[in-house]
C-alpha positions in Angstrom: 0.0 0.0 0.0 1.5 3.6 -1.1 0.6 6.3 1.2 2.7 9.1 -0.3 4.3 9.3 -4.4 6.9 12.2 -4.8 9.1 11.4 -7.4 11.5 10.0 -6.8 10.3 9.1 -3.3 7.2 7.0 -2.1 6.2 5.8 1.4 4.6 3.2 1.8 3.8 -0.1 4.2 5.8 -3.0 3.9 3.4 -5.8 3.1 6.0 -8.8 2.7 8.4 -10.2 4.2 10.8 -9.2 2.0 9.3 -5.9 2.7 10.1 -6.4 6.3 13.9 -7.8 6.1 14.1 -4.6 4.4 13.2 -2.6 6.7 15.3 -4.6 9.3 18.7 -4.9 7.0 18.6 -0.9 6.8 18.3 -1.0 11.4 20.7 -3.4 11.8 22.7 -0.6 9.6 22.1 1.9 11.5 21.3 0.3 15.3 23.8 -2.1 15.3 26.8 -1.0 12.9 26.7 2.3 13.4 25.3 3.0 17.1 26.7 0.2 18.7 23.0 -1.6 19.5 21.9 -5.9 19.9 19.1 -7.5 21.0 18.3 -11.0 22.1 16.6 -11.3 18.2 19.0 -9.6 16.4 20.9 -11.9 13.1 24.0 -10.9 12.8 24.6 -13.2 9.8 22.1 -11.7 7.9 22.4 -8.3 9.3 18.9 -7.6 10.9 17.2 -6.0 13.4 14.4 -7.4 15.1 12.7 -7.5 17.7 9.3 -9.9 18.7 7.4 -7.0 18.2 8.0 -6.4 14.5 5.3 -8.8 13.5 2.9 -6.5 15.2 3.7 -3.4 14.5 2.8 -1.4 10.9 6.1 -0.9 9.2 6.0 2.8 6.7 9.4 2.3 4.2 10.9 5.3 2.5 12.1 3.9 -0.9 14.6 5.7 -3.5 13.2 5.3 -6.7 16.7 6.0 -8.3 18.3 3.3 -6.5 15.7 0.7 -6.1 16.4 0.5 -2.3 15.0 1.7 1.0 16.4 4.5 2.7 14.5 5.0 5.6 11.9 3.3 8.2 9.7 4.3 10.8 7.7 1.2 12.4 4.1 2.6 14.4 1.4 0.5 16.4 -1.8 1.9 17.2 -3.5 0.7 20.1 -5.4 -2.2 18.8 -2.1 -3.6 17.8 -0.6 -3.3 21.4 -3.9 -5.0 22.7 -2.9 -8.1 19.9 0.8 -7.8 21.2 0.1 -7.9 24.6 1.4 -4.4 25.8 3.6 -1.2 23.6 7.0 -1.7 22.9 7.7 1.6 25.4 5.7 -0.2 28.4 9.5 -1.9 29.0 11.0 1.4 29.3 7.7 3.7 30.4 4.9 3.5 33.2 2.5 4.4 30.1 -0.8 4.2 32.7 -1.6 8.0 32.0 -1.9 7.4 28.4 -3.8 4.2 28.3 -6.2 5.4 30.9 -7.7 8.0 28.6 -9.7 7.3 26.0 -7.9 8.8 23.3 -6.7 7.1 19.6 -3.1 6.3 20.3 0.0 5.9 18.0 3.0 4.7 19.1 6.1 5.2 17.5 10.0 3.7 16.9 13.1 2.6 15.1 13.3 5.9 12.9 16.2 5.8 10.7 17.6 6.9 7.6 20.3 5.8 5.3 23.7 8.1 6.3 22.9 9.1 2.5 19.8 10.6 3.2 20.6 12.6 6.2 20.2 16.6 6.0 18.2 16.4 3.6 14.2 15.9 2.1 14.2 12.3 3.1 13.0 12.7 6.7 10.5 15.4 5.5 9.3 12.3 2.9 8.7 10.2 6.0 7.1 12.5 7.8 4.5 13.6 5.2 4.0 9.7 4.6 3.2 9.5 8.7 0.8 12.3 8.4 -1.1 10.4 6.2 -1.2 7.5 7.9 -2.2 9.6 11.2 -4.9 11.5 9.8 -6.3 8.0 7.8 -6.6 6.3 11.7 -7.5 9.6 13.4 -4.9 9.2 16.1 -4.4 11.9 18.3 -1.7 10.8 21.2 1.7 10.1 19.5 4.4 8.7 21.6 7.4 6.7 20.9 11.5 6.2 22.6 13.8 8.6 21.0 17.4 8.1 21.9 20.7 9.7 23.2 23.8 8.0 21.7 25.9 6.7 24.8 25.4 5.4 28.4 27.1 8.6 30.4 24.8 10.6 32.2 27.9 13.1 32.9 28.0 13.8 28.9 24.4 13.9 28.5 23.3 16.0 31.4 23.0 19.3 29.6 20.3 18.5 27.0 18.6 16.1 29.4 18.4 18.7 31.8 17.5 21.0 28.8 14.6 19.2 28.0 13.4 18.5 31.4 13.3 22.1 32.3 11.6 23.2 28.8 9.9 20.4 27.3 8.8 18.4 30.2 5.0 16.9 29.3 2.0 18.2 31.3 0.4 16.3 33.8 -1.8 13.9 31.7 0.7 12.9 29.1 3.2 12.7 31.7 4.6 8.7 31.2 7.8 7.9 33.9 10.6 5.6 33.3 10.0 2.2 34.4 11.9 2.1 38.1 14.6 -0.3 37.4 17.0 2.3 35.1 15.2 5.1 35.9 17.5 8.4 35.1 16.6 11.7 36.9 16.8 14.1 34.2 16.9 17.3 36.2 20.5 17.0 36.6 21.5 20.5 35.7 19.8 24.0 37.1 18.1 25.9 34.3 19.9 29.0 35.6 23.1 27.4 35.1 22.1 26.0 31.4 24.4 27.0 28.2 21.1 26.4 26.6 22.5 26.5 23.2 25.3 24.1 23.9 22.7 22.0 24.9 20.1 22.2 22.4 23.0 21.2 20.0 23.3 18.3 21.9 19.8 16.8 21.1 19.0 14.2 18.5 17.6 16.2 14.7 14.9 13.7 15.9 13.9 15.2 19.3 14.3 18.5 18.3 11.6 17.7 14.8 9.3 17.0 17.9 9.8 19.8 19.8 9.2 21.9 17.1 6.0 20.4 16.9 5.0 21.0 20.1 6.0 18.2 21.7 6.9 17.0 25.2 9.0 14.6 26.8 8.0 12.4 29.8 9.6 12.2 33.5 13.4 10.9 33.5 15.3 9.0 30.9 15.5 5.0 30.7 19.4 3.7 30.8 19.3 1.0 27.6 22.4 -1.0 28.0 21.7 -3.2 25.4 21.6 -0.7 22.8 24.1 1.9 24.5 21.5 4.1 24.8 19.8 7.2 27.1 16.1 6.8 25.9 13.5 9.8 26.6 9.7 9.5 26.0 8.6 11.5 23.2 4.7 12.3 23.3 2.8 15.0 20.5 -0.8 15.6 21.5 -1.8 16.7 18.2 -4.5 19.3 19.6 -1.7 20.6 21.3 0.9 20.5 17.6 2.5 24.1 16.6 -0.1 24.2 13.4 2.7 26.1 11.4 5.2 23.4 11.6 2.7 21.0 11.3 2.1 22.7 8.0 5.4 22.1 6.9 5.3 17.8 7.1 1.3 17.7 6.5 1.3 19.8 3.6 2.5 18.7 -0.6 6.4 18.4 -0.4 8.6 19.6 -3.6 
């Protein structure tokens, strides 16, 4: 199924499992050779990245018409599919209670990448437009999803953590916590002692394409081990969305 055509871009869901190892081969690139990352699922003889969530999850694959290849992945489960899955991939990292208390259409989402390629560029934008689609076709209206911090040490990181507890923590009923176990107290930093520039430059392209948004982030930061990771909880209420940048990712691309 094609969601989005922009020459020479589409986005669309994977529907086979080819369309799946796909989707996998270009993680295990970026998760695993790049970053560092395993998993108890990953194949490391044929280079992919899985988890036992995949088969649950709705899979959107930004192809390169040029090259004949995908460049780009975002996976998303709504809340049906968690039901079928038995919980959201984030409940391992997140208390997510406030969230699937309400009654709201949720949307959660994970393993965004891109080809190195593709960075800087119109991909991501492609992506995005394609998951605007997809949101607006299933009317969700809670987004959520782990976004991650390269790197384990909380004495590198504690600048932008502390940035984005300060600025962008979430209000009360979107505010998920980080499971007990690695929970990391993000308010490591005083605001008034913040080079808040320094700091914003510090923050995942990703994070900061939700922020701009309007988005939040929940309480603390979950210590991922296994993938050499400092995870935050992204959330976008999108009655709450900054309706000119939404503009720019909703709206015709090229």
């Amino acid at each position: 199924m094609t969601i989005t055509q922009q020459n020479p871009f589409s986005v669309r869901l994977a529907e086979t499992a080819a369309d799946l190892q796909a989707a996998q081969r270009l993680r295990y690139s970026v998760f695993v050779e790049e970053l560092g990352g395993g998993g108890a699922l990953v194949d490391h003889q044929e280079r992919l990245e899985k988890d036992r969530f995949d088969p649950f999850f709705d899979h959107l694959l930004l192809t390169d018409h040029r090259q004949d290849a995908v460049v780009g992945v975002y996976r998303v489960m709504r809340r049906d599919q968690a039901e079928a899955a038995g919980q959201f991939y984030s409940a391992d990292e997140y208390d997510l209670s406030v969230l699937l208390a309400s009654d709201r259409s949720l949307l959660e989402l994970g393993r965004s990448c891109l080809h190195p390629d593709y960075r800087g560029g119109m991909a991501m934008y492609h992506l995005w437009h394609g998951l605007a689609q997809y949101i607006a076709k299933h009317e969700i209206e809670v987004l959520f999803g782990v976004a991650s911090f390269h790197g384990t040490d909380i004495a590198q990181l504690a600048e932008p953590l502390s940035l984005l507890h300060h600025r962008h923590l979430a209000p009360e009923d979107l505010r998920v916590r980080a499971q007990a176990a690695a929970f990391q107290n993000m308010d490591v930093v005083p605001e008034g002692e913040l080079d808040t520039r320094a700091a914003m430059l510090a923050v995942p392209a990703l994070i900061k394409a939700y922020l701009r948004l309007g988005g939040f982030v929940g309480e603390g930061a979950y210590i991922d081990h296994s993938f050499n990771t400092t995870d935050v909880c992204l959330i976008l209420d999108t009655a709450r969305m900054n309706e000119r940048q939404a503009r720019l990712y909703q709206g015709p691309i090229g």
